[in-house]
N, C-alpha and C positions, 0 to 999 in steps of 0.2 A: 510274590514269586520272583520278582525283579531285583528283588533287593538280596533275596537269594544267593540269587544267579551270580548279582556282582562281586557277595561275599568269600562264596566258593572258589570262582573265576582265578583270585590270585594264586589261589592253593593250589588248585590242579593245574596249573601255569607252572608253577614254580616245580610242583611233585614232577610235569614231563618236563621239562629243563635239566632236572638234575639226574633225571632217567636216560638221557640223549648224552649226556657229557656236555656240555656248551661250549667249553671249550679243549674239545677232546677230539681226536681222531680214531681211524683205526689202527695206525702205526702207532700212535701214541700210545694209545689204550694197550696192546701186546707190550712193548718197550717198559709200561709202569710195571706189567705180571712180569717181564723177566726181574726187573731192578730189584721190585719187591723180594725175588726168590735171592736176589745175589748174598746175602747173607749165608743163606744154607746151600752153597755153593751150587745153587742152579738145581738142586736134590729133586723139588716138586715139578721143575716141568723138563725132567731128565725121560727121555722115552725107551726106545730097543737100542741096544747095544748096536753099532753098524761097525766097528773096529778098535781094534787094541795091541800096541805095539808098547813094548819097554814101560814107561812111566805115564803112557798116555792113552786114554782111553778116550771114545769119541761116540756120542749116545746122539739119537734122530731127536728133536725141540718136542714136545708136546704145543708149544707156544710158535706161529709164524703168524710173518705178515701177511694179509689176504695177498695173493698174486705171485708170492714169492716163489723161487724157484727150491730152496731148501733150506732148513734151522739145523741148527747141531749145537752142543754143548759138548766140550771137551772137558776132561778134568785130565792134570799134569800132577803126578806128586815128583818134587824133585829133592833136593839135600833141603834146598832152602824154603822149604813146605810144600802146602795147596793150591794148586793155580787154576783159576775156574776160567773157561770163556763159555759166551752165546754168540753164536756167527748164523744171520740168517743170508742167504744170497738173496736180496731181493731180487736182481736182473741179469742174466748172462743174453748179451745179444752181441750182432758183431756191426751195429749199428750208431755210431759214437753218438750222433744226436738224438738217439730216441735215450740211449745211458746217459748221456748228460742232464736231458730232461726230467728223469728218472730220480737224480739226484739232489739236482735242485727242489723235487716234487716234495722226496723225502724229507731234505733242510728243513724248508717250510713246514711239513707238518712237528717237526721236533722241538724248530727253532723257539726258544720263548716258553714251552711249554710245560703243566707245574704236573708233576710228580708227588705221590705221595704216597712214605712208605708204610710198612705193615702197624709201627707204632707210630702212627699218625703226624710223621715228621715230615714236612712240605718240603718240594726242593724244585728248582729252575734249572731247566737243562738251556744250558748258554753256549751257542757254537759261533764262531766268525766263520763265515762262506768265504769258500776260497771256489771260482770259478771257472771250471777244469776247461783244459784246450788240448784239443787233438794230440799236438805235438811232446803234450806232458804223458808220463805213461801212469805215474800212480798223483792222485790229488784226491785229500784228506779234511776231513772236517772234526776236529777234536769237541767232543764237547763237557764240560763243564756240570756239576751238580752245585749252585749254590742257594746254602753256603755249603762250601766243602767243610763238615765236621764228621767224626768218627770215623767209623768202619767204612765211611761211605769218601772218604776222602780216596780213598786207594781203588776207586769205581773208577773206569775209563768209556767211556761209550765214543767209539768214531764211528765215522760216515765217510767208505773209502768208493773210490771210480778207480777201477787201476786195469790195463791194457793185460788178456790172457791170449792164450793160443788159440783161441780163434773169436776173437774179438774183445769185449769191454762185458766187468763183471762190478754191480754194484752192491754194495754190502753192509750191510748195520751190525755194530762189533760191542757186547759191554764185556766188559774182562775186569779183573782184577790184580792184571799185570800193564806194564807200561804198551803201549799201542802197539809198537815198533815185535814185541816178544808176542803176540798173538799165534798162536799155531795158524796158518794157512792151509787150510784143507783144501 
């Protein structure tokens, strides 16, 4: 029976291990479902329509981060094609040290961590922390899919802290346009 037990042991070890994510969060884990969809421009975890002006249409995430305040998917068609974003608000408060915290928490759980898409292509999501101060009003954390090849080269995923009307709003952003051109809703 002992000998069993030992032999088993590994396997249902390893079978909960790979059930748990090991090295997986819960930011992580959402962030892989949106990446995974960014190819079909965000289509599968496109929810209710909440608004639509001119070229731009703005749909509620099926897909958030536990705690967050709200996800959105916009899609843009312009002269010069398809523009897809995911924008979830993790935190709106008007409390700059608990959004700082907030931020940093995020980092950390993204920082380093492996991604993998629908056809089984692994990828590292790589940011440099940059560590925001009061006196800054927007501070940015770009990250990185490597290696960047294909479709996935034109992926931008930031990690923004930027000062609103009535306090500090922090945000996880994957788009398919450069960071700077994200619709801000």
């Amino acid at each position: 029976m002992r000998s069993a037990t030992l032999t088993f042991a590994p396997i249902i070890l390893s079978a909960s291990l790979s059930a748990q994510g090991v090295f997986s969060n819960n930011t992580q884990v959402v962030l892989e479902k949106v990446i995974q969809d960014y190819p079909n421009h965000f289509y599968n975890i496109k929810g209710q329509l909440i608004g639509q002006a001119l070229q731009t249409a703005r749909y509620k995430s099926t897909l958030e981060i536990p705690g967050s305040a709200s996800s959105t998917v916009i899609l843009a068609t312009t002269t010069a094609g398809t523009g897809s974003d995911w924008r979830c608000v993790v935190l709106q408060t008007a409390d700059f040290n608990e959004a700082r915290n907030r931020f940093a928490e995020i980092y950390d759980q993204l920082s380093n961590s492996i991604i993998t898409t629908e056809k089984q292509k692994t990828f590292i999501l790589n940011g440099q922390y940059e560590t925001p101060t009061q006196d800054r009003k927007y501070t940015e954390v770009l990250f990185s899919l490597l290696p960047g090849v294909g479709e996935m080269k034109r992926l931008h995923v930031d990690l923004t802290l930027n000062a609103a009307d009535q306090g500090w709003v922090v945000a996880l952003n994957v788009s398919d346009q450069g960071p700077r051109e994200i619709a801000r809703y």
